[in-house]
C-alpha positions in Angstrom: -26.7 -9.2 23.8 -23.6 -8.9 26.0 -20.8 -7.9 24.3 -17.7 -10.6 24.0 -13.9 -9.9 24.6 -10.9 -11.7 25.2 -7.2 -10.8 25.8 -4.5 -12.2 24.0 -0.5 -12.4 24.4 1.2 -10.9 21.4 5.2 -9.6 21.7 4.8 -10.1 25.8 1.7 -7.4 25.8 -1.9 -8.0 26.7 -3.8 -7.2 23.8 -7.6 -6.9 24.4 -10.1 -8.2 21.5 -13.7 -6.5 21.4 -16.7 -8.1 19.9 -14.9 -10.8 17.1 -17.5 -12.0 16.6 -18.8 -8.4 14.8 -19.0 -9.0 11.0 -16.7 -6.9 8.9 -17.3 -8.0 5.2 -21.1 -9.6 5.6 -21.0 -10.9 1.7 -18.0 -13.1 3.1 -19.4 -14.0 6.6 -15.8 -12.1 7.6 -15.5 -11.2 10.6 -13.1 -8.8 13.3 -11.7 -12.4 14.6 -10.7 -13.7 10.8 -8.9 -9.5 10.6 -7.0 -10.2 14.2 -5.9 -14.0 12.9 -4.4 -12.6 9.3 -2.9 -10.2 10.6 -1.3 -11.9 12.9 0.0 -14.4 10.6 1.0 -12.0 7.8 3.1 -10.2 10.3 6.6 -11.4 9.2 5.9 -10.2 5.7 4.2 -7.4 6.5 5.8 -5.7 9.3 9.1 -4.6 7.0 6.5 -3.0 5.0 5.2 -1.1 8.1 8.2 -0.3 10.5 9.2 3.0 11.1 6.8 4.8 9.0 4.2 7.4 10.0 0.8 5.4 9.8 -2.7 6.6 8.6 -5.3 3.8 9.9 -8.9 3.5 7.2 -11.1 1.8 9.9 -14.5 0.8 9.6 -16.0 -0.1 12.9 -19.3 -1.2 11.2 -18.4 -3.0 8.6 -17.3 -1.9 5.0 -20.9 -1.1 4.6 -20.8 1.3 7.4 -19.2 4.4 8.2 -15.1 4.6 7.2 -12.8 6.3 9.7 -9.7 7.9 8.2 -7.8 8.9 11.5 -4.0 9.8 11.5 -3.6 10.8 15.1 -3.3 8.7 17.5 -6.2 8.3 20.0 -5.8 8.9 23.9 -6.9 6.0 25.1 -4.4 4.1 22.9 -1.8 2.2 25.0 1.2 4.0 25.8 3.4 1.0 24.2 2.3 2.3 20.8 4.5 4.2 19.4 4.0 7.2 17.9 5.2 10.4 16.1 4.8 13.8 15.7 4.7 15.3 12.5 4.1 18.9 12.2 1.3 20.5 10.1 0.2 23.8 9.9 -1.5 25.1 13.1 0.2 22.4 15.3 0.9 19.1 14.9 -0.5 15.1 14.2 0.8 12.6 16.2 1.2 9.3 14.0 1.0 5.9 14.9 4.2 4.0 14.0 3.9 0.1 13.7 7.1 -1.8 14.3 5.8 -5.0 16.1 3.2 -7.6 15.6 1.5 -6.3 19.4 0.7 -3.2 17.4 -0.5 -4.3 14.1 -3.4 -6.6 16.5 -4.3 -4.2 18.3 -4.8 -2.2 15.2 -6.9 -5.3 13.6 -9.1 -4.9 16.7 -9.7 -0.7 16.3 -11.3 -2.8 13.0 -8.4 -0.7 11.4 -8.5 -3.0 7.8 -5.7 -1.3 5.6 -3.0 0.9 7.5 -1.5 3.1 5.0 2.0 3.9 5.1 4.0 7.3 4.0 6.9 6.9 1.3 9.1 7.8 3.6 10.7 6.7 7.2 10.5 8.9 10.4 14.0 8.9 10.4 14.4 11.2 7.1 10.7 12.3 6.3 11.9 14.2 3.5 13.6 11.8 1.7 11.1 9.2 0.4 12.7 5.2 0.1 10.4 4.4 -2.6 8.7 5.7 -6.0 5.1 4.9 -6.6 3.1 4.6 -10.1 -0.4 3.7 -9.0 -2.2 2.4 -12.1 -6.0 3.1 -12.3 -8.1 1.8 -15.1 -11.0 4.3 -16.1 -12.5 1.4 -16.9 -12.9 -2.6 -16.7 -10.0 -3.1 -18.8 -7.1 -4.7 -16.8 -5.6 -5.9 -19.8 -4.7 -2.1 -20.2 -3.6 -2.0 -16.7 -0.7 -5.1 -17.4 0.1 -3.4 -20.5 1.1 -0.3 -19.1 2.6 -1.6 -16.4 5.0 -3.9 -18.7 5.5 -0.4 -20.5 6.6 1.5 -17.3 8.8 -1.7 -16.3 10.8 -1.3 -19.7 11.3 2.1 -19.6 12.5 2.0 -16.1 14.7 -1.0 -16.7 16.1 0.9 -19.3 17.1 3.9 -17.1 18.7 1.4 -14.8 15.8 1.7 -12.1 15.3 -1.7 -9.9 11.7 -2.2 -10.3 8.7 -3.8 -8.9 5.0 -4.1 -9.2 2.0 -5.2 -6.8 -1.5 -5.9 -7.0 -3.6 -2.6 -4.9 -6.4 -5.1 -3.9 -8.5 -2.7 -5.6 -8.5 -2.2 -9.2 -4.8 -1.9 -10.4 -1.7 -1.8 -9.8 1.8 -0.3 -8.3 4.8 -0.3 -9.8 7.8 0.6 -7.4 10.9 1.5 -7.6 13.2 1.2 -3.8 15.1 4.3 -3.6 18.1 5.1 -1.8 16.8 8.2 0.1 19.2 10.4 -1.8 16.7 12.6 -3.6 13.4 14.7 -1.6 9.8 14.2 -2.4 9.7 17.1 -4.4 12.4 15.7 -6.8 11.2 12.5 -6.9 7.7 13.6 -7.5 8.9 15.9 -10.5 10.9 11.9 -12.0 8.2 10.6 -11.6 6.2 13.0 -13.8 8.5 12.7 -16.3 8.5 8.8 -16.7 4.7 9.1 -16.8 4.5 11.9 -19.6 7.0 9.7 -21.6 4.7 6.5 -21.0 1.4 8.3 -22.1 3.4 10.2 -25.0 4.3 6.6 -26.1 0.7 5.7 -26.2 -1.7 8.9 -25.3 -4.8 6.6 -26.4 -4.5 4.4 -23.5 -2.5 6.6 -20.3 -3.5 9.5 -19.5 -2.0 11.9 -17.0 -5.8 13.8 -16.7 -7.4 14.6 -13.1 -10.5 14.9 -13.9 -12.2 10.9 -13.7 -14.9 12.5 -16.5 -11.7 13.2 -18.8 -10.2 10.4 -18.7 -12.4 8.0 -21.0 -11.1 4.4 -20.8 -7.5 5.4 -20.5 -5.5 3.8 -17.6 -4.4 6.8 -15.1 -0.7 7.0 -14.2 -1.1 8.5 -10.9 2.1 9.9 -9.2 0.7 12.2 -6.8 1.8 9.3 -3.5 5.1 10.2 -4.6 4.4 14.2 -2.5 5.0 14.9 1.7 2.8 13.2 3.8 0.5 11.0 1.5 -0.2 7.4 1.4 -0.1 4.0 -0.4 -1.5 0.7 0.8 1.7 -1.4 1.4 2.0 -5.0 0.2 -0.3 -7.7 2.5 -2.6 -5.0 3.6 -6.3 -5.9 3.4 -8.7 -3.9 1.2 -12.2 -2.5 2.2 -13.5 -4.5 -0.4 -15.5 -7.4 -0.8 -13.7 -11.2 -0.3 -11.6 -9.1 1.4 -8.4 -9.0 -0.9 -5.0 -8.5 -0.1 -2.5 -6.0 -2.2 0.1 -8.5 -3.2 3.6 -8.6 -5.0 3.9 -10.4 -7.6 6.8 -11.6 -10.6 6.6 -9.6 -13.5 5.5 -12.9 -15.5 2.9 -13.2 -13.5 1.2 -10.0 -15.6 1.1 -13.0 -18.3 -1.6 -14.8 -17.0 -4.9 -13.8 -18.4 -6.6 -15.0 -15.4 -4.6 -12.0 -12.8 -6.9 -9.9 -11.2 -5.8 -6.7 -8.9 -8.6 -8.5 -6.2 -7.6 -12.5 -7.0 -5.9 -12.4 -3.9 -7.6 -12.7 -0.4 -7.0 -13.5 3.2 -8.8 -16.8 2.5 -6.1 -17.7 0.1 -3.2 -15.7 0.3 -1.3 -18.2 2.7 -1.6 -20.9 0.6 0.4 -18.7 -1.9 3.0 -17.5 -0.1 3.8 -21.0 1.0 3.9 -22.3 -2.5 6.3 -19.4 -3.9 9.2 -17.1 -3.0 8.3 -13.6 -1.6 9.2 -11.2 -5.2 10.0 -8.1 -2.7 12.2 -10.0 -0.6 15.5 -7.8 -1.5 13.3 -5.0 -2.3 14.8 -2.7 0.2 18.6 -4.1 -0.6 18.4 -3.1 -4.1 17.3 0.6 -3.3 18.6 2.8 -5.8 19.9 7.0 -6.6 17.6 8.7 -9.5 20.9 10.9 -9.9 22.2 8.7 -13.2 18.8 7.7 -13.9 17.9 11.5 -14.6 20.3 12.0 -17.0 19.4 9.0 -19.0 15.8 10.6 -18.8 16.9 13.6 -20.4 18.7 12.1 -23.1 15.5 10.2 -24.4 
């Protein structure tokens, strides 16, 4: 069969389109085609989410059944209107694909690139993340243990004076986030971050747990801070999970954790836009209310 392709106009640039017809989530009958159009239409909410951040792309050529790709340099053959960065490493360097425009983010779609994963920090100040991640991981099926730990971290960071924020993963949990200021370096905000977590599973060590080790765990929901280090990753709000129905990692209001019928997959690429047209975006002055940890540390200490 003779492969199809087509070449589309996106910010002024030709962007070629390989084989859309090529089935990326077969329970859904989703395929490359439906990844270029989301994308494409998602771009105004997910672009701030993206810009000037070192990029690591999880593609899947195949399919989600098939092979996953984890690349974080850029390719040769990519277009030299990508741009890039270079971020050292030891023994040389990786050279980072930076999204700032919706050209970029298709042509992305098209590498079958489903969730880019952004650093925690800008290239501007690498250092010096502009966010703090608790990723929450249920052991388990219990979500219920998820929202309750979540509504825990909220409180306790409300109460240190923290601006605060939570997202479905698409996966199986959720992130809460905090915008920060870019004040303090990974390294500090990695060792806050510990502490809030020890507090929260000190609070209630039958249900959080700080353990590694998946087999030690039990059915404890895992407070995972380890995004919050140099160089690692979160999926950022609208990107679409290898999973199937395709989800989406959301944001959503904190009431929303009330609903008994939330689920860290509910939302899709099927359904998302119906959403987003019938609410207000809850990260919309995400970045605006970006905060120091300086004060917030001291309150930390005193509890």
């Amino acid at each position: 069969m003779r492969e199809t392709e087509s070449t589309i106009r996106v910010d002024g640039r030709g962007v070629k389109i390989t084989r859309p017809e090529k089935v990326l989530f077969p329970d859904d009958e989703i395929a490359k085609q439906d990844l270029v159009d989301y994308y494409r239409r998602i771009a105004p909410w997910i672009l701030p989410q993206l810009q000037e951040r070192p990029l690591t792309l999880e593609r899947f050529p195949d399919g989600i059944r098939g092979a996953r790709i984890i690349q974080k340099s850029a390719a040769s053959y990519f277009p030299r209107w990508i741009k890039t960065v270079s971020v050292a490493k030891a023994g040389g360097s990786v050279r980072h694909v930076v999204c700032d425009d919706e050209a970029t983010l298709v042509y992305l779609a098209n590498l079958a690139c489903i969730t880019p994963h952004i650093w925690l920090s800008r290239i501007d100040k690498r250092d010096y993340p502009d966010q703090m991640v608790f990723d929450l991981d249920p052991s388990g099926e219990n979500f219920a243990l998820v929202v309750k730990t979540a509504q825990a971290a909220r409180d306790l960071l409300d109460q240190l004076g923290l601006p605060v924020y939570v997202k479905t993963t698409g996966s199986r949990g959720l992130h809460v986030v905090v915008p920060l200021k870019r004040q303090e370096d990974f390294d500090a905000v990695r060792g806050f971050a510990r502490q809030v977590a020890e507090l929260l599973v000190k609070h209630s060590p039958s249900e959080r747990t700080l353990e590694q080790r998946k087999e030690k765990r039990g059915e404890r929901v895992f407070l995972d801070i380890n995004r919050n280090a140099y160089a690692q990753t979160i999926a950022p709000a609208y990107a679409v999970r290898p999973r199937p129905g395709a989800p989406v990692s959301t944001p959503i209001e904190w009431r929303e954790l009330d609903d008994k019928t939330l689920r860290p997959d509910g939302v899709t690429i099927r359904n998302i836009f119906e959403r987003l047209e019938n609410r207000k975006d809850p990260w919309k002055d995400f970045r605006a209310r970006a905060a120091g940890l300086k004060t917030a540390a001291q309150k930390l200490r005193r509890l």
